[in-house]
N, C-alpha and C positions, 0 to 999 in steps of 0.2 A: 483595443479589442478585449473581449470579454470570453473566456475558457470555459466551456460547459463541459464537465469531465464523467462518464459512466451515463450520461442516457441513454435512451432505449430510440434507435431510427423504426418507424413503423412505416412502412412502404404496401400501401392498396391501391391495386386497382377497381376500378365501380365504374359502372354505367353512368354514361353520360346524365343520362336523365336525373337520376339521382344524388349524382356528385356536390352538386354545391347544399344538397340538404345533409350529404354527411360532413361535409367539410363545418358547414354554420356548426353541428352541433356540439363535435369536438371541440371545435374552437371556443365554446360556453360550459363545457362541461371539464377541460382538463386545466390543471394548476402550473405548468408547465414552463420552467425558467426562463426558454427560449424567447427573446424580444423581438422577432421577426415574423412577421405575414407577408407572406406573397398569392395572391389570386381570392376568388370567391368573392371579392367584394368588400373583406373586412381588412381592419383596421391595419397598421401598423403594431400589433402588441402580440402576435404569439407565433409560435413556428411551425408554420402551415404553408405547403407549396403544393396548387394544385398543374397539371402538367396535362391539357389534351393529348392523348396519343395517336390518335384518329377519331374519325366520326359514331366513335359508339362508347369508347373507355377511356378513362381519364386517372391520373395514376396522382396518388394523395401522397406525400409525403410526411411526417412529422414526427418532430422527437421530444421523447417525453421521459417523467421521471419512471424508477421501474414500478413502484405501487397503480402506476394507473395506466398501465399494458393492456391487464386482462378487461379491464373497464371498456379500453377504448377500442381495442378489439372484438369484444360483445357488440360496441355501439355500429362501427362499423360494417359489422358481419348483418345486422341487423337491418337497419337504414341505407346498407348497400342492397339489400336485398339479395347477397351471393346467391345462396341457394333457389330463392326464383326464379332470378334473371339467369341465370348460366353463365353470367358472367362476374367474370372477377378475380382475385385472387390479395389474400394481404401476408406479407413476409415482416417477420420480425429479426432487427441487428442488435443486437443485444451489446453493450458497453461501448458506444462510439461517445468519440470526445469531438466538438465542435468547438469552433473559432466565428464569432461572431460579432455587428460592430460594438462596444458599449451603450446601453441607452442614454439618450439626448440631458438626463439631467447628471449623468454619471460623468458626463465629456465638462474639462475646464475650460 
């Protein structure tokens, strides 16, 4: 297992419609320790969990270093379109430590 200690959990919600276009983008755009993907379609390499809630909102999860908060928050706010859509909301957890498995070349 591998200890990610003091990132930042970012927790949004976004319209359906637009979910997996913010999901792709963070996931190309942030540098982020985390070795896990879950959902949207990509890979195995970053730590991204996307979570249908019902048929309209879809709730992003991911945790990143603290330099690239406000970045990814911008990107979010943006490409979720919150303020058009009326929908949404993103919460920030500020110093959560994760346990996570080690990546596949790190394991003997």
């Amino acid at each position: 297992m591998q200890t990610i200690e003091n990132a930042v959990m970012i927790v949004a919600m976004v319209e359906k419609s637009v979910a997996n276009e913010v999901a792709s983008q963070l996931y190309t755009m942030t540098d982020s320790k985390i070795s896990i993907f879950y959902g949207s379609g990509q890979s195995n390499e970053k730590g991204f969990l996307g979570i249908p809630l019902n048929d309209e909102v879809v709730e992003i999860v991911c945790a990143v270093d603290q330099p690239e908060v406000d970045s990814i928050v911008k990107t979010i706010s943006e490409i979720g379109r919150l303020d058009e859509l009326g929908k949404g909301s993103i919460m920030i957890v500020p110093s959560v430590t994760m346990m996570i498995p080690s990546p596949k070349s790190e394991n003997p």
